[in-house]
C-alpha positions as a Python dict, from the first residue, in 0.01 Angstrom:
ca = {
    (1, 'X'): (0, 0, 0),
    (2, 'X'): (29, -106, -337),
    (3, 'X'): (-96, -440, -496),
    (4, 'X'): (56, -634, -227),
    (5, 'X'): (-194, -691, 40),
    (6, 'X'): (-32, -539, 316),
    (7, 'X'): (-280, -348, 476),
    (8, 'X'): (-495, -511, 735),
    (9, 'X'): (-818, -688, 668),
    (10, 'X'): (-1015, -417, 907),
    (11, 'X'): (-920, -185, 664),
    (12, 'X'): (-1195, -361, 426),
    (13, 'X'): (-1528, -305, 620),
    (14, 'X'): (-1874, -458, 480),
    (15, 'X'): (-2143, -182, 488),
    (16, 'X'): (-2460, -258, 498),
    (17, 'X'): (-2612, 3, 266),
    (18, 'X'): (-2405, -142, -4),
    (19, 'X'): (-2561, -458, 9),
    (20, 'X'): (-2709, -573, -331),
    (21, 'X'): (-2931, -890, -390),
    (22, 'X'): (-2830, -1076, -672),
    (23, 'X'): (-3145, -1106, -870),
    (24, 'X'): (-3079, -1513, -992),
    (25, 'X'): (-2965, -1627, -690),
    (26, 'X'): (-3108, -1402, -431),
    (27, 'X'): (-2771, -1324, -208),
    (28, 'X'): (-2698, -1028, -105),
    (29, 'X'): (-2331, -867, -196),
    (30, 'X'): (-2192, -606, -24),
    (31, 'X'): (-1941, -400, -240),
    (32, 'X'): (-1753, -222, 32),
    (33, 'X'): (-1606, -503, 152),
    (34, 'X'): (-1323, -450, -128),
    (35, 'X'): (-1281, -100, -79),
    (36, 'X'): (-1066, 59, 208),
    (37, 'X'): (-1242, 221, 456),
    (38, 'X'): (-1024, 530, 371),
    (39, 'X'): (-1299, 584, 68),
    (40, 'X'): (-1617, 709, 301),
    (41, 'X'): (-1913, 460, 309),
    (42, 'X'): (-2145, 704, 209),
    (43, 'X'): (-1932, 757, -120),
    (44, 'X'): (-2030, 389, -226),
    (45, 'X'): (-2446, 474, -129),
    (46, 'X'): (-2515, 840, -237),
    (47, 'X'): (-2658, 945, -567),
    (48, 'X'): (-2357, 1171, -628),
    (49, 'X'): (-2104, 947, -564),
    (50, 'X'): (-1988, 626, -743),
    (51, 'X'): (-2196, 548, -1078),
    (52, 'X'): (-2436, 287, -1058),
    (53, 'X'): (-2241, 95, -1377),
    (54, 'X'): (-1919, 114, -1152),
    (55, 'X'): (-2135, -44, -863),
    (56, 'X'): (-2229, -339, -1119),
    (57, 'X'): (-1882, -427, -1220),
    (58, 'X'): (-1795, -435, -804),
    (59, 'X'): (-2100, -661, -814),
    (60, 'X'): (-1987, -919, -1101),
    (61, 'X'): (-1612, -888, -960),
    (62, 'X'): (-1755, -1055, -665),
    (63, 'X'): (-1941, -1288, -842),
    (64, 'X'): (-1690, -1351, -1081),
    (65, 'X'): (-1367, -1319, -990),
    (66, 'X'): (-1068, -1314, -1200),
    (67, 'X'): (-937, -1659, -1118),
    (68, 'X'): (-576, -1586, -1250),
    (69, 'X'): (-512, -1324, -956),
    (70, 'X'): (-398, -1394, -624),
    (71, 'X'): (-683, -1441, -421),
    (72, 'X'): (-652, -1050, -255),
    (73, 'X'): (-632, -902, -606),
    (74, 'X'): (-889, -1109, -792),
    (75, 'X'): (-1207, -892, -697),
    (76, 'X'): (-1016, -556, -771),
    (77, 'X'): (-1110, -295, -1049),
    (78, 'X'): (-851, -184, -1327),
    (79, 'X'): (-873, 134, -1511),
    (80, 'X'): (-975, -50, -1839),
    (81, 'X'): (-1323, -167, -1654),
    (82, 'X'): (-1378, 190, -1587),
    (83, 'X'): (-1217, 445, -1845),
    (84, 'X'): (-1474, 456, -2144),
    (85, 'X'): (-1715, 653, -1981),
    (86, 'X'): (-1509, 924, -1800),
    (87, 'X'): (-1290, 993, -2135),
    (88, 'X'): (-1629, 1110, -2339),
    (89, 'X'): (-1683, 1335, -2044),
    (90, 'X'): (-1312, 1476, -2117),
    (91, 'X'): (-1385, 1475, -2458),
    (92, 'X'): (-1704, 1673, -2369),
    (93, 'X'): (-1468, 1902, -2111),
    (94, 'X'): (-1214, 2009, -2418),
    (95, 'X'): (-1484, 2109, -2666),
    (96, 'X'): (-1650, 2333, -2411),
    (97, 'X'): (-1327, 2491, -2217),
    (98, 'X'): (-1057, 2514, -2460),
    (99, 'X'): (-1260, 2747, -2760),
    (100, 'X'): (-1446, 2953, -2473),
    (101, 'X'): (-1073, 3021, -2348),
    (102, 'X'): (-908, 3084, -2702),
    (103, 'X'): (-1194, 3337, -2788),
    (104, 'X'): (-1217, 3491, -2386),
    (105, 'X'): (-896, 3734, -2449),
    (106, 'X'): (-1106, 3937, -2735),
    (107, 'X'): (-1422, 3901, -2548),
    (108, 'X'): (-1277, 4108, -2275),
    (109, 'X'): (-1059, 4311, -2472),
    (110, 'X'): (-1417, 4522, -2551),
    (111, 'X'): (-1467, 4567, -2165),
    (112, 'X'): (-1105, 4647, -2112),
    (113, 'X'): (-982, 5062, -2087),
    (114, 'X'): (-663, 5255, -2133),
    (115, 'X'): (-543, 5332, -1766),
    (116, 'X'): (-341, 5648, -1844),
    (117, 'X'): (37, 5512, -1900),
    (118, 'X'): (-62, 5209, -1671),
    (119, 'X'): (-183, 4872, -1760),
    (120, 'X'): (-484, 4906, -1872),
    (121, 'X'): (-791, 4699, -1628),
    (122, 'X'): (-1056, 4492, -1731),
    (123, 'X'): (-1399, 4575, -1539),
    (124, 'X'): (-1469, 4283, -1247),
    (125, 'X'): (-1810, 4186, -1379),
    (126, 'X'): (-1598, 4004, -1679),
    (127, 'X'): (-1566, 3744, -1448),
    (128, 'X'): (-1910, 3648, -1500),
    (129, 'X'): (-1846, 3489, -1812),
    (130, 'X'): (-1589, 3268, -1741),
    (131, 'X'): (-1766, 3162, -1427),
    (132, 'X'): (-1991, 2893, -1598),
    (133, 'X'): (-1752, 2755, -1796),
    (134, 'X'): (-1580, 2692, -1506),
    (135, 'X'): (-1856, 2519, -1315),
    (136, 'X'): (-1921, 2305, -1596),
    (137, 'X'): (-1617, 2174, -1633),
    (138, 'X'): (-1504, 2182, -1265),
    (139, 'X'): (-1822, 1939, -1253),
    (140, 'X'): (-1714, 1748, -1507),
    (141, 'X'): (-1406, 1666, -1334),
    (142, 'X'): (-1642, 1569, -1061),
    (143, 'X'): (-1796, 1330, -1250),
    (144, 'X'): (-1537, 1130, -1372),
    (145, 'X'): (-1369, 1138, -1058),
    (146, 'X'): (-1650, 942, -956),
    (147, 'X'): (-1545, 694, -1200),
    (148, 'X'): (-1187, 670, -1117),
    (149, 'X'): (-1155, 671, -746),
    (150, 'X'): (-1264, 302, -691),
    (151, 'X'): (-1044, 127, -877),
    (152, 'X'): (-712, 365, -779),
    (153, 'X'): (-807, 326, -407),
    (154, 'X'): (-849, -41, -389),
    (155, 'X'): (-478, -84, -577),
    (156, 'X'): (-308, 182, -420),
    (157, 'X'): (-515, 192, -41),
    (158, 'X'): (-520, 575, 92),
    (159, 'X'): (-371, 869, -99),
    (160, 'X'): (-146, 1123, -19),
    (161, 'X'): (-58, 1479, -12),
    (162, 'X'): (289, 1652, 47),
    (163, 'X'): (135, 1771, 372),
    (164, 'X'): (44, 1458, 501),
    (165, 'X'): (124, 1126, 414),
    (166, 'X'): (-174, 964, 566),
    (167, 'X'): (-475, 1263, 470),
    (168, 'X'): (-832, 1213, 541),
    (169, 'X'): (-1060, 1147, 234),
    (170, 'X'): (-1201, 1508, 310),
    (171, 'X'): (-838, 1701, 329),
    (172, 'X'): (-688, 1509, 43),
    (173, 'X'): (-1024, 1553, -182),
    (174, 'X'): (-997, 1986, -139),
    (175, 'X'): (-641, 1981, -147),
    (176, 'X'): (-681, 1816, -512),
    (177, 'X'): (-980, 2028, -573),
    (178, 'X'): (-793, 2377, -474),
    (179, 'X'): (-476, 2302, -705),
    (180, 'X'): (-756, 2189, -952),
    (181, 'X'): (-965, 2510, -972),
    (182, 'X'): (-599, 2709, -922),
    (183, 'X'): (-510, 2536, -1256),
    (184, 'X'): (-858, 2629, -1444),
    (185, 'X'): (-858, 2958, -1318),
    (186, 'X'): (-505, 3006, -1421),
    (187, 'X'): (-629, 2998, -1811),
    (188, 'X'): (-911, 3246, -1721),
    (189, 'X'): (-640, 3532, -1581),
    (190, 'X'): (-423, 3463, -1923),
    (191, 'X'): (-688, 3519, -2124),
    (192, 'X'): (-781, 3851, -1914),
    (193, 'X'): (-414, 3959, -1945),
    (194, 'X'): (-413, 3876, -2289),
    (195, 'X'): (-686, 4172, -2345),
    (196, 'X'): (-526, 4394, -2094),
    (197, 'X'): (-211, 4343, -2318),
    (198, 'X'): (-373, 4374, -2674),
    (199, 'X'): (-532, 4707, -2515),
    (200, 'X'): (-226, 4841, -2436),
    (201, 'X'): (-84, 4833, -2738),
    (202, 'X'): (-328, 5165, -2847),
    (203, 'X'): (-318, 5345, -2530),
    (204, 'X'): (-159, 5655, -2436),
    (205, 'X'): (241, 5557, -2399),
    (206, 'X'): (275, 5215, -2518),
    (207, 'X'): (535, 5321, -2760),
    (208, 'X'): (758, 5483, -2438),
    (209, 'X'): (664, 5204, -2250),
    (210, 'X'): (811, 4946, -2572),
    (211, 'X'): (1133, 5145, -2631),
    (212, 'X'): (1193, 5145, -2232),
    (213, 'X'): (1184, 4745, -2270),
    (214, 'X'): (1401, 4765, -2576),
    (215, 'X'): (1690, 4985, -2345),
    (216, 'X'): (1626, 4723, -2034),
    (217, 'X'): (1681, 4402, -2314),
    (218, 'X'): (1993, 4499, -2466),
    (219, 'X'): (2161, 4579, -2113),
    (220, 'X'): (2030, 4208, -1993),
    (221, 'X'): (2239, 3926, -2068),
    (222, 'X'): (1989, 3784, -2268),
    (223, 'X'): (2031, 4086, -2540),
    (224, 'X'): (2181, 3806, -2782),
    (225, 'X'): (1838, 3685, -2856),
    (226, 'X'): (1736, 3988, -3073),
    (227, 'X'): (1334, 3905, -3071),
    (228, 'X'): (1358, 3954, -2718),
    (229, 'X'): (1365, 4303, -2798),
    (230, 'X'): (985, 4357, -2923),
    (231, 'X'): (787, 4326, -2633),
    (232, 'X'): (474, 4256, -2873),
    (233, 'X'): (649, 3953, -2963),
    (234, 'X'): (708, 3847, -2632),
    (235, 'X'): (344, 3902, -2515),
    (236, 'X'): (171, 3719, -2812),
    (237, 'X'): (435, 3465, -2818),
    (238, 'X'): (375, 3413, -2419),
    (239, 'X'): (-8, 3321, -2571),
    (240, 'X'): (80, 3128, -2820),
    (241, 'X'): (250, 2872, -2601),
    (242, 'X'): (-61, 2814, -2448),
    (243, 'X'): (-262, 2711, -2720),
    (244, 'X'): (7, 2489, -2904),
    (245, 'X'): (-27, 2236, -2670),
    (246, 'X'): (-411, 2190, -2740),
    (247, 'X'): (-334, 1982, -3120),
    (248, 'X'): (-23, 1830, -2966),
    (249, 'X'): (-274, 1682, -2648),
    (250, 'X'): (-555, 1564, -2902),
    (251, 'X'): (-386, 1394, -3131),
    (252, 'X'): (-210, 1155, -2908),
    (253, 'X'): (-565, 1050, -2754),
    (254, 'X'): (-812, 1122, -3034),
    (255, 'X'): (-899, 752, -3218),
    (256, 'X'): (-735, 746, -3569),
    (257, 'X'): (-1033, 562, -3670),
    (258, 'X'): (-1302, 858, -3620),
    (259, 'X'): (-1123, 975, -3952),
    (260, 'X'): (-1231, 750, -4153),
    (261, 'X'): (-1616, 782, -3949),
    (262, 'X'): (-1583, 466, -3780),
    (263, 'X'): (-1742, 390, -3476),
    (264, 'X'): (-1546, 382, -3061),
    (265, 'X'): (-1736, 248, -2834),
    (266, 'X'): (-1727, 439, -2504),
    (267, 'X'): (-1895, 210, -2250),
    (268, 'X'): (-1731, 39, -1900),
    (269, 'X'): (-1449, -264, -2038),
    (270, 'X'): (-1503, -101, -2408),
    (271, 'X'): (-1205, -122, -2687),
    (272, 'X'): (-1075, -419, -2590),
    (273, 'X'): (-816, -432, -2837),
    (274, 'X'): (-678, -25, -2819),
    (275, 'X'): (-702, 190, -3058),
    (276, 'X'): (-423, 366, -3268),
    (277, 'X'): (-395, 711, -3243),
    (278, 'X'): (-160, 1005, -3404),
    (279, 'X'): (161, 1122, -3206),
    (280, 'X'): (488, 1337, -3252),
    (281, 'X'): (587, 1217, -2898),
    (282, 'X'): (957, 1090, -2929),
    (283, 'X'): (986, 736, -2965),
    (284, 'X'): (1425, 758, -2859),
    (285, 'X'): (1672, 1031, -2767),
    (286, 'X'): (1727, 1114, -3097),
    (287, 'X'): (1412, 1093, -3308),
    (288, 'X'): (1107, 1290, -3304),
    (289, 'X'): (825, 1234, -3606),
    (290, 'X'): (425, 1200, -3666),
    (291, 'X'): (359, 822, -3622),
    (292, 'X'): (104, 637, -3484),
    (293, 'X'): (85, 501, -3116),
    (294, 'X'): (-164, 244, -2972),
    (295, 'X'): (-354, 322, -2665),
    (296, 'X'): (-647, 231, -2441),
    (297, 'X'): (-890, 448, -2303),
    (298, 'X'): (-704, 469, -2002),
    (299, 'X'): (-404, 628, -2157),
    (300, 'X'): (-645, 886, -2295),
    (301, 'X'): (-818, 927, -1979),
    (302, 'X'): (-415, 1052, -1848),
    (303, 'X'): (-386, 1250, -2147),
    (304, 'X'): (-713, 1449, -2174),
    (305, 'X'): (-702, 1481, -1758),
    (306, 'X'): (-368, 1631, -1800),
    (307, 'X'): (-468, 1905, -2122),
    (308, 'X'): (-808, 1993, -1935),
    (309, 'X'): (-587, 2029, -1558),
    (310, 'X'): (-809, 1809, -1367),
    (311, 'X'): (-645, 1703, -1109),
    (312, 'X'): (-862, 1481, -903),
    (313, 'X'): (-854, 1258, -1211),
    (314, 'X'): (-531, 1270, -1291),
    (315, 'X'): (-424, 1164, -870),
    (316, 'X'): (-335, 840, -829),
    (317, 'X'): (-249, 730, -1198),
    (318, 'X'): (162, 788, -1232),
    (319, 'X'): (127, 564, -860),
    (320, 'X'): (-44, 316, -1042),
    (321, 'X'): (195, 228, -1269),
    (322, 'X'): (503, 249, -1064),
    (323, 'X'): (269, -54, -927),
    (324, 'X'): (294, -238, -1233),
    (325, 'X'): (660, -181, -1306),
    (326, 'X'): (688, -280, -910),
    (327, 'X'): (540, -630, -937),
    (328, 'X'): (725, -692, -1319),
    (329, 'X'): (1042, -622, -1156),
    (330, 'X'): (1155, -977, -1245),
    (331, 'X'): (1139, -926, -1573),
    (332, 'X'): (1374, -605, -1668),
    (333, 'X'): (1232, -562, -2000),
    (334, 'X'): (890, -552, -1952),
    (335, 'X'): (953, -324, -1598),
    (336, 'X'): (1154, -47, -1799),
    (337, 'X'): (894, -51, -2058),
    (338, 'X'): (618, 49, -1844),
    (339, 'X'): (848, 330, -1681),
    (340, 'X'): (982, 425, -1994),
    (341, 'X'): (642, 462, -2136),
    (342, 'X'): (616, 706, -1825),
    (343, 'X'): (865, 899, -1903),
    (344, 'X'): (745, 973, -2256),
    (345, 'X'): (467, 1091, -2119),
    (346, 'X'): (662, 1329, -1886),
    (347, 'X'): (878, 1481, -2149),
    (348, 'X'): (603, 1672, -2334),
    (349, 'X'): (434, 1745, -2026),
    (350, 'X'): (788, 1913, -1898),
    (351, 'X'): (848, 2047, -2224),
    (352, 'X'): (500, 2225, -2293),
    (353, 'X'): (351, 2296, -1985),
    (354, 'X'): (625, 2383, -1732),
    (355, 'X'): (915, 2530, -2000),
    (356, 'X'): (705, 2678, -2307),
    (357, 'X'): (415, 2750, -2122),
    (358, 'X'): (490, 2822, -1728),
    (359, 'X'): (804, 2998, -1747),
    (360, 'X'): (722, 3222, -2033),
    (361, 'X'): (365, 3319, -1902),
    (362, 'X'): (589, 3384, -1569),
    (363, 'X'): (879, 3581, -1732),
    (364, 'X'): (613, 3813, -1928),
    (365, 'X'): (357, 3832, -1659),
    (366, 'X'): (613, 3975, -1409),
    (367, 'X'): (782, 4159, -1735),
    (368, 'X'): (413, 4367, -1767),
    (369, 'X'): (365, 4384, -1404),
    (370, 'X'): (701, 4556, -1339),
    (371, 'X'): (693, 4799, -1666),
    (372, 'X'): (361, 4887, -1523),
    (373, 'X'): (486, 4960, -1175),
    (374, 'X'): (722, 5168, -1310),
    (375, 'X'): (496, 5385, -1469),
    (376, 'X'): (233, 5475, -1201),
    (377, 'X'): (405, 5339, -850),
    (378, 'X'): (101, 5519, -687),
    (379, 'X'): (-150, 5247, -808),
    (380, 'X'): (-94, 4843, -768),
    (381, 'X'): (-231, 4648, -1048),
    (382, 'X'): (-401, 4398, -845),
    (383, 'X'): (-526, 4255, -1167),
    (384, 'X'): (-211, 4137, -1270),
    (385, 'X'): (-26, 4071, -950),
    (386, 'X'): (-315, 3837, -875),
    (387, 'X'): (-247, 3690, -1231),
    (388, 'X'): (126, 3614, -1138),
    (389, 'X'): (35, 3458, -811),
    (390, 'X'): (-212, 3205, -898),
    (391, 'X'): (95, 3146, -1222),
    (392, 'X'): (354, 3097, -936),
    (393, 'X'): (87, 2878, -736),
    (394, 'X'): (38, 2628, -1049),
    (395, 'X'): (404, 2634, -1195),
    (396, 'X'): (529, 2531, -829),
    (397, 'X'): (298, 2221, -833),
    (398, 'X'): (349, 2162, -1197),
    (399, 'X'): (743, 2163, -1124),
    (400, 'X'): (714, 1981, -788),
    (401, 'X'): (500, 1685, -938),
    (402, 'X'): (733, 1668, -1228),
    (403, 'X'): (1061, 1606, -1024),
    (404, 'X'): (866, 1378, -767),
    (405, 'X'): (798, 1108, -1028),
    (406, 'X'): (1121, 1177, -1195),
    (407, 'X'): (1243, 1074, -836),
    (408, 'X'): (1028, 736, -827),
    (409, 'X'): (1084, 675, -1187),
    (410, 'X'): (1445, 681, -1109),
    (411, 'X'): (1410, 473, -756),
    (412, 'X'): (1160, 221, -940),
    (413, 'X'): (1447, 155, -1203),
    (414, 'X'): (1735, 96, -1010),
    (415, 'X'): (1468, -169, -801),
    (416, 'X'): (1406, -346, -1109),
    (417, 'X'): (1740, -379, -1220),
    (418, 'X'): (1868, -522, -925),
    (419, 'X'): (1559, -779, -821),
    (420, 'X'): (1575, -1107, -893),
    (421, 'X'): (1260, -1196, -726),
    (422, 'X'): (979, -1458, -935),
    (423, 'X'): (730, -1340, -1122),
    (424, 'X'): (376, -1185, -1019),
    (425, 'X'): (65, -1271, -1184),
    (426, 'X'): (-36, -866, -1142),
    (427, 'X'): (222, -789, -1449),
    (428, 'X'): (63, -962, -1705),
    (429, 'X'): (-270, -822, -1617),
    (430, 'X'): (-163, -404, -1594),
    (431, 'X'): (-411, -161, -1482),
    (432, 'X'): (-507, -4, -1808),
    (433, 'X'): (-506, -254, -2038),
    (434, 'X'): (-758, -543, -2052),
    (435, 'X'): (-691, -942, -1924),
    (436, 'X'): (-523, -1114, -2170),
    (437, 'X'): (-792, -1356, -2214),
    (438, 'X'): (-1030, -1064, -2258),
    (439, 'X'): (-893, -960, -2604),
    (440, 'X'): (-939, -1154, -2941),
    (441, 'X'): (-566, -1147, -3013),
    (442, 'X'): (-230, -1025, -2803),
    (443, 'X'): (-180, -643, -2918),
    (444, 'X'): (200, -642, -3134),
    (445, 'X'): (309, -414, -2809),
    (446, 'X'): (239, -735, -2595),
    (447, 'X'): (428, -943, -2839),
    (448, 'X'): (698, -691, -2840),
    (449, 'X'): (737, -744, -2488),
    (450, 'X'): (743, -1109, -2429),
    (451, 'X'): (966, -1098, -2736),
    (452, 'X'): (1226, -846, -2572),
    (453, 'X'): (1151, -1065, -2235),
    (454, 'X'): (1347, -1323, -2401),
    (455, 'X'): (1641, -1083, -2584),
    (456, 'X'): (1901, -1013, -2289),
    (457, 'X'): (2088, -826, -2462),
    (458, 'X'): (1887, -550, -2519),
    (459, 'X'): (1865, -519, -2120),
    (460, 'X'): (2181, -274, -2162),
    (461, 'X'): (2005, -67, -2438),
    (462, 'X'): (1699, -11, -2256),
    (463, 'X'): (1840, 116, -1959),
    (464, 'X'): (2119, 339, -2099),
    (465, 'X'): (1761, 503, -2302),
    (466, 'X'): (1562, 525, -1976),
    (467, 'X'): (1915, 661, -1775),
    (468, 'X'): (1927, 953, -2098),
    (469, 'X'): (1516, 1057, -2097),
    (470, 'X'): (1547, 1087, -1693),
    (471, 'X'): (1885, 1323, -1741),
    (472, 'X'): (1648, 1493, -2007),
    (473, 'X'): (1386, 1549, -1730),
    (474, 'X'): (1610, 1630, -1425),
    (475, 'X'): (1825, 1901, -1667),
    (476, 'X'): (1451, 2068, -1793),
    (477, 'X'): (1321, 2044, -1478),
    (478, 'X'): (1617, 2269, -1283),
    (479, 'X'): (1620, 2508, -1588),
    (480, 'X'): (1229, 2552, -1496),
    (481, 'X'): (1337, 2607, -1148),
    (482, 'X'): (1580, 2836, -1208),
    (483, 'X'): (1331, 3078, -1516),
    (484, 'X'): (1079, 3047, -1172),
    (485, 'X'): (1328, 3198, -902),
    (486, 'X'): (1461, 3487, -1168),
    (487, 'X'): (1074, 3553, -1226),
    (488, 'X'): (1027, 3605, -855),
    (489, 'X'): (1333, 3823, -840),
    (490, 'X'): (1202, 4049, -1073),
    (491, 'X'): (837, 4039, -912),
    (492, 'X'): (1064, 4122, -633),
    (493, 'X'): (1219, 4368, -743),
    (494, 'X'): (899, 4568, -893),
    (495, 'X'): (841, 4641, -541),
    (496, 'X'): (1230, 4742, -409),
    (497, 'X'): (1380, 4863, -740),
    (498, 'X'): (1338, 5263, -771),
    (499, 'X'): (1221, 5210, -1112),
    (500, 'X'): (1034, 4865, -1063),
    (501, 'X'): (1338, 4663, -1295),
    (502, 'X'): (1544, 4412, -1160),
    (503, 'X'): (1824, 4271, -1425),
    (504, 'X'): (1981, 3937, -1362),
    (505, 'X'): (2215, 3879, -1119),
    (506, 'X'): (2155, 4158, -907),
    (507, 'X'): (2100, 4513, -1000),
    (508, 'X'): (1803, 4738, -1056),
    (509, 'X'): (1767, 4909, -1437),
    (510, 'X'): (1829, 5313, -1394),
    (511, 'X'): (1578, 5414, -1617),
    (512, 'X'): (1627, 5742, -1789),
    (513, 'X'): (1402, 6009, -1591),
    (514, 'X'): (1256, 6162, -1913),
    (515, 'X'): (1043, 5775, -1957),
    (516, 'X'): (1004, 5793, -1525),
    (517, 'X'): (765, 6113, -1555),
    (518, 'X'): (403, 5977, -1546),
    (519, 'X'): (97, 6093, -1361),
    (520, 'X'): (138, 5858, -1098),
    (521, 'X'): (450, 5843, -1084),
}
């Protein structure tokens, strides 16, 4: 696995299908032969599988190989030969899903009715207009999966899932495609229980319903956080997590350049050079401020793939450069930059999409769901409880993916720190960044790390800031796990409490029986 070539050569097998003749020279190549037969022949041949442009850069690999690679390595793909054209289909992806989703909650707030002192329900047939969205985009990801799977299979051999560490193409490609339409459809029930929500607030009861939460709050032992109290705040709050993330996502992958109506080129081995882009990510511990990062397409590819939750595109990339930092283990500096550059990436991720976004849509989903309950027991709000399962479904794999490269981040580090081993040729190359000898000039972020190559003393530094972000992740990560488990107490407790409210640590809210009265009650 990996870049080292220790997997058989029967795992390479020519097919003849994907046999091209060379038009100058009239031999015929066969492309498979430097792709493990884990990816399916018939992947490499059909229309709907890899792009013909993907298929000419196997071609020219094999005819011209990159003569600074060991000889196994040399006719490999990298994510900078492929990236340009998937990330204008991502680009494509966020202006079509993200405003349909901001402006879904108020389209079904007109098909949405008052349910007596219930939660109000949105009719079913409101699922048709989501539903093309998310075939379009759900094909997107399709498409640029095509583009991506080449390269990440012939670095990193067969994939995995936490099933099975040895899948099948077919298993592993609809496990990844179930936890990817879990993750789009997820958005599409928020938006529905946005409406629900907003409807509430004029129906019959809402204003019993808000001064029960008020009573239940100040006998929690969160009542300290007074804003916790107005359970309008909560809701639209619980909303507004969602879409803060959106200018936060862009920014660090839209090209600074398009501002001033200058021209990115989005073709195969494009942008040579990078391109800078706009970020508030934190550059240390301490310091967090709008500056501007430089990136390759295949950092936005990550970065778009993550905002639009595709993740068939977004498999195999974190292994990828655990690679890298793998075979620069030699040199500490230049291995801790690569995971460190990881880790950057992780914080936000952590920090918007499990803690801001995850756990509050959790704690309020299960908050409306239980306050709903109470009110008419008779009648189960399938509506919502199918909201909170498909949010327990996606913050589990969020959570678990989180702390499993936290875990190899960590593993990776303490590798490289104690190897002594010579170099590699593989770490000067990198998987999304273009040859060296490809580019008109070394980027200042290459000269910044053959300078800090040379600077042991900052070896120290560098570590201590790595050892601090990972404590940052590990310490957000088991405050996400432990928002999830109270969540599913309380879900619990809808269903065992007499009144359908379960307080942290373990008793059920008497609610007064003048608010328990209800017609279904």
């Amino acid at each position: 696995m990996g870049f080292a070539n220790s997997k058989a050569r029967n795992d390479y097998e020519p097919c003849g299908l994907c046999e091209e003749e060379d038009d100058e020279e009239g031999e015929e190549i066969d492309i498979s032969v430097d792709v493990p037969i884990w990816l399916p022949r018939w992947f490499l041949t059909s229309y709907w599988g890899v792009p013909s442009e993907v298929k000419e850069l196997m071609k020219e690999k094999r005819l011209v190989p990159n003569e600074t690679m060991p000889e196994d390595k040399r006719y490999k793909l990298t994510m900078f030969d492929i990236s340009g054209p998937p990330v204008l289909l991502l680009w494509m992806a966020t202006l079509i899903q993200w405003p349909f989703f901001m402006f879904l909650p108020w389209i079904a707030f007109y098909f949405t009715e008052c349910n007596g002192l219930g939660m109000p329900h949105y009719a079913t047939w409101v699922w048709l207009f989501p539903l093309p969205i998310l075939v379009l985009v759900v094909g997107i990801e399709l498409w640029c999966f095509t583009y991506t799977i080449v390269p990440v299979v012939q670095w990193l051999g067969n994939m995995t899932t936490p099933l099975r560490s040895k899948p099948s193409f077919g298993f592993w490609f609809y496990w990844h495609l179930s936890l990817s339409l879990c993750l789009h459809t997820d958005l599409v029930t928020q938006g529905f229980l946005l409406a629900s929500v907003c409807r509430w607030f004029g129906c019959e009861g809402w204003d019993q319903i808000a001064q029960i939460w008020e009573d239940v709050w100040e006998n929690s032992i969160f009542a300290w956080i007074t804003p916790g109290e107005n359970l309008r705040f909560i809701l639209i709050f619980a909303w507004i997590t969602t879409i803060i993330q959106l200018p936060l996502f862009i920014a660090s992958a839209l090209p600074a350049r398009l501002f001033c109506c200058k021209y990115v080129d989005f073709d195969c081995r494009s942008e040579k050079e990078g391109y800078n882009v706009f970020s508030c990510w934190p550059q240390n511990v301490a310091e967090c401020q709008w500056t501007t990062s430089h990136i390759w397409h295949a950092d936005a590819l990550k970065t778009l793939a993550l905002l639009n939750r595709m993740v068939l595109v977004q498999e195999g990339q974190h292994q990828l450069q655990l690679e890298r930092a793998k075979h620069t283990k030699h040199d500490l500096n230049r291995s801790t930059q690569i995971l460190k550059m990881e880790l950057r990436q992780m914080i936000p991720r952590i920090v918007l999409l499990n803690f801001l976004q995850n756990c509050t849509k959790l704690e309020v989903q299960t908050t409306i769901f239980s306050l709903g309950r109470m009110v008419m027991k008779a009648h189960l709000n399938w509506q919502c409880l199918f909201c909170i399962l498909i949010a327990h479904i996606t913050s589990a794999n969020d959570l678990f993916q989180i702390c499993l490269r936290a875990k190899k981040i960590a593993e990776a580090r303490k590798e490289s720190a104690a190897s002594d081993e010579p170099a590699d040729d593989i770490g000067t190359l990198g998987m999304d960044r273009p040859p060296a000898e490809s580019r008109a000039a070394p980027s200042s972020a290459a000269v910044d790390v053959r300078s800090a190559s040379r600077n042991l003393d900052a070896r120290p530094q560098a570590i201590d800031s790595m050892d601090w972000m990972l404590a940052f992740v590990w310490c957000a990560a088991l405050l996400c796990f432990l928002v999830q488990l109270h969540s599913f107490g309380k879900l619990v407790g809808a269903f065992i409490c007499e009144d359908a409210i379960w307080n942290f640590p373990d008793r059920c809210v008497d609610v007064d029986a003048n608010w328990r009265s209800s017609p279904g009650g």
